[in-house]
N, C-alpha and C positions, 0 to 999 in steps of 0.2 A: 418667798424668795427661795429659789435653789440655791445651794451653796455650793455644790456639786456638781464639775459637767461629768458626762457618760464615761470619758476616759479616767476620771477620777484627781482632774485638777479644777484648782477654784474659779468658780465665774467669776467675772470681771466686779461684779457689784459686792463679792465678798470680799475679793483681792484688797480693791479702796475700802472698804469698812475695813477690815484688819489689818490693812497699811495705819491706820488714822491712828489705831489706837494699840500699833504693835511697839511703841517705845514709851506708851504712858495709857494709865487708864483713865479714861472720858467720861464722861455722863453724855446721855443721848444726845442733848442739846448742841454740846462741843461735836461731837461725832458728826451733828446733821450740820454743822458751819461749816468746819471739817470740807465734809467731802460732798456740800452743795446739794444733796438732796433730804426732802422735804423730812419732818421731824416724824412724820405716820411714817413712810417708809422706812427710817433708822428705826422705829423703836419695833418696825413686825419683824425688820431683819435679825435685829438684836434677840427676839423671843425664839424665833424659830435658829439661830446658833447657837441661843444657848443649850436650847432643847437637843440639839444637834453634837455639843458639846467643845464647838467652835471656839465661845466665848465663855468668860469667869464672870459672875458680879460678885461685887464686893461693895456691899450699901447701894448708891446710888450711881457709882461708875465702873465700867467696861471694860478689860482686858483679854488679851488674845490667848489662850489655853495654849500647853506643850502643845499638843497636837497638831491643831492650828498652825500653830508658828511653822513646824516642820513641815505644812503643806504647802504654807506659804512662802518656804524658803526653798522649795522645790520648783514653782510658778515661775 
């Protein structure tokens, strides 16, 4: 999953992931109820933001990084 379009704002499929879990952190499972797509797609989205540096873990659930947040409050 891109997280990133070319202009350098979030695509729509990151937008809803860090919408879901920008006022609480998730585990995949809540994440993929959430925001209706299938639990494979939340959790490659999940690996490649955190790689990205998108998202935090913290154990077993999901929060949206400073950064994050500021692009996502830009969106």
């Amino acid at each position: 999953m891109a997280c990133v379009n070319p202009d350098g704002t979030l695509t729509s499929s990151a937008k809803a992931l860090l919408s879901a879990i920008q006022d609480q952190a998730l585990t995949p499972e809540d994440i993929s109820k959430k925001i209706g797509q299938p639990l494979f797609k939340v959790r490659s989205s999940l690996r490649d933001m955190k790689s990205g540096g998108f998202v935090v873990q913290n154990e077993e659930n999901y929060s949206v990084s400073e950064g994050a947040r500021k692009l996502l409050n830009r969106s």
